[in-house]
C-alpha positions in Angstrom: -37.5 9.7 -4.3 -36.4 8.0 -7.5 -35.2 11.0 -8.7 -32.9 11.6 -5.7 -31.1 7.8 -5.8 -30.8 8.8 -10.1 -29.1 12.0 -8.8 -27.1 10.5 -5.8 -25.9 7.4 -8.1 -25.0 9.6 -10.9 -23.0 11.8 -8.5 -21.5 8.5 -7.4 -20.2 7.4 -10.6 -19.4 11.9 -11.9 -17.0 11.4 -8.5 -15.4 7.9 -9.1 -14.9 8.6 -12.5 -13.1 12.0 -11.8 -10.9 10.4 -9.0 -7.2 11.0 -10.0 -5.8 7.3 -10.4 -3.1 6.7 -7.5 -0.5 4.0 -7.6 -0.4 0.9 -5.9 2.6 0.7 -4.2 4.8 -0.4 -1.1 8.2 1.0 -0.5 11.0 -1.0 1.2 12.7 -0.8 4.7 14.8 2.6 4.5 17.9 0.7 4.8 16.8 -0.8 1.0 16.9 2.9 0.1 19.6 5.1 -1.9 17.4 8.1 -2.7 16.6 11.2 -1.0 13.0 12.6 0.0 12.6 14.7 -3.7 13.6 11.2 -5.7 10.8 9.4 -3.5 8.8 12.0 -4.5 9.0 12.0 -8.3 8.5 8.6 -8.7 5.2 8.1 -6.8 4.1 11.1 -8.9 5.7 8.7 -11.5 3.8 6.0 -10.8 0.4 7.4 -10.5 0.8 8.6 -14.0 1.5 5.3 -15.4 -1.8 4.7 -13.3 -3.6 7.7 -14.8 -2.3 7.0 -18.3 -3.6 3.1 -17.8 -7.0 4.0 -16.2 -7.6 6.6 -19.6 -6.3 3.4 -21.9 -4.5 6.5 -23.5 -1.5 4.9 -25.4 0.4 8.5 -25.8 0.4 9.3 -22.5 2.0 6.3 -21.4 4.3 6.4 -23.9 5.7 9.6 -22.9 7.0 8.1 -20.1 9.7 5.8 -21.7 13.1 7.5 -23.2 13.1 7.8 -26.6 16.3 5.3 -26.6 14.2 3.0 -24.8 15.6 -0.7 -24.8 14.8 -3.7 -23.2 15.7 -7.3 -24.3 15.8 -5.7 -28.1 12.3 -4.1 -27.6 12.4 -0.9 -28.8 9.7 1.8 -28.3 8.5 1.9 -31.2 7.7 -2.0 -30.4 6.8 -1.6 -27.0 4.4 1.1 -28.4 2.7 -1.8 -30.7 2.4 -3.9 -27.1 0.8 -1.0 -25.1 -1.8 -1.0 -28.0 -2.4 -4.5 -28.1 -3.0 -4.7 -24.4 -5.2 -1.6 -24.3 -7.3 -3.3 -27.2 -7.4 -6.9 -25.2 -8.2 -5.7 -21.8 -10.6 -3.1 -19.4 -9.8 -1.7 -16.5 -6.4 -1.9 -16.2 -4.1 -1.2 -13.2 -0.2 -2.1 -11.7 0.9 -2.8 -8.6 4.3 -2.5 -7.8 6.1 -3.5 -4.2 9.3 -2.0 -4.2 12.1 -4.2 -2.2 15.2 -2.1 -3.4 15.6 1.7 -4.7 19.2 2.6 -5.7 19.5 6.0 -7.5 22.9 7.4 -8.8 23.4 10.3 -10.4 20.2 10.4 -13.0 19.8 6.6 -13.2 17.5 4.5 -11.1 17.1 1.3 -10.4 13.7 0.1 -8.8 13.4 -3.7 -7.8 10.1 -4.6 -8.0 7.6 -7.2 -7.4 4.1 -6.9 -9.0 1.4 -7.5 -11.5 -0.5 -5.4 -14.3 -4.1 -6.5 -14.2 -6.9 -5.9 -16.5 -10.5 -7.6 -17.4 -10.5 -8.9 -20.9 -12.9 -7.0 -23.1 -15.6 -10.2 -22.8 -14.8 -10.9 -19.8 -16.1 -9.9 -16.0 -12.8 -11.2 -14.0 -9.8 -9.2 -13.2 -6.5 -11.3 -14.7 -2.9 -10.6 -14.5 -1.7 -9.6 -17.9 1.7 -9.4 -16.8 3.3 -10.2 -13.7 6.8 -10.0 -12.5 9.0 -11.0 -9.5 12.1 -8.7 -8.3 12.8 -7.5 -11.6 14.6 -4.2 -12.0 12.4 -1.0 -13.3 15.7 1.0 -15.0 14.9 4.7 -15.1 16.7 7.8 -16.1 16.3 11.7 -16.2 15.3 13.1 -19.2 14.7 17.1 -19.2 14.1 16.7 -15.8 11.7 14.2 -15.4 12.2 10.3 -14.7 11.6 8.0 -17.6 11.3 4.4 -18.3 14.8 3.4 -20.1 14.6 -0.4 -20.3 16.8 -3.6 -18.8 19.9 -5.3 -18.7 20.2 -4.8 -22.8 19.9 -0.9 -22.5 23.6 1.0 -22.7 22.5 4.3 -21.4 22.1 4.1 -17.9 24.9 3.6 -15.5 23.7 0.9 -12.7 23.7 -2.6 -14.3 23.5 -5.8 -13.1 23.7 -9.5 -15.0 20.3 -10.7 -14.5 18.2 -11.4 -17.1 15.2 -8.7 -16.7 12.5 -10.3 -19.5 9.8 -7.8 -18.5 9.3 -4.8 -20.7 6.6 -3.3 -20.1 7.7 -1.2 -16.9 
């Protein structure tokens, strides 16, 4: 019998551990929605490889996921790389949430605004705690190659949508 709860637990843990990670997010009202039914597509498989990438702590696989011209605020991706590493050093178990209230997309540029949190457990510690938060900030993204990348905020001149708030988040 002990044998059998080893087995079932370890099966248990073999499953949860082999669980692809899926984003946590909430789309707004379709009238908040510029995009068609592919572009809605892409970015939740977009999202729940920012999720996979965060649940492996793998720093290169997030990474590829921001534009090489990536900039935000004067944060450049070689900086932002620094950040990812510090956070991924600091913190366990980490995970975003994201509720969308607005998705504009033009051309190859998108504009997500977002509400929502990264959250991790610091390395000594047992509680989940919001590294980051943020509160209707813009997520700016572009196509690259065919595939939708983080390009920064208000300070980044590639993308085509721009508005004059201040955007102070950079991680997503």
């Amino acid at each position: 019998m002990r044998i059998s709860n080893f087995l079932m637990a370890l099966l248990a843990v073999a499953l949860f551990a082999a669980t692809p990670a899926r984003a946590e997010i909430q789309l707004p009202e379709e009238d908040q929605i510029v995009a068609n039914y592919q572009a809605m597509k892409e970015f939740r498989a977009f999202y729940d490889e920012v999720e996979a990438a965060l649940k492996a702590e793998n720093v290169n696989r997030i990474m590829a996921l921001y534009a090489d011209d990536y900039l935000h605020q004067g944060i450049t991706k070689r900086q932002l790389r620094f950040m990812w590493l510090e956070i991924f050093n600091a913190y366990d178990d980490l995970y975003s949430i994201h509720a969308f209230s607005n998705i504009h997309v033009t051309g190859g540029d998108a504009i997500l605004n977002c509400t929502g949190a990264l959250m991790g457990i610091e390395k000594k510690g047992k509680d989940f705690l919001a590294v980051d938060r943020w509160i209707k900030l813009n997520h700016w993204l572009t196509r690259v190659d065919g595939k939708w990348k983080m390009v920064g905020g208000a300070s980044h001149t590639g993308a085509t949508l721009r508005e004059s708030k201040d955007d102070s988040h950079p991680l997503f």
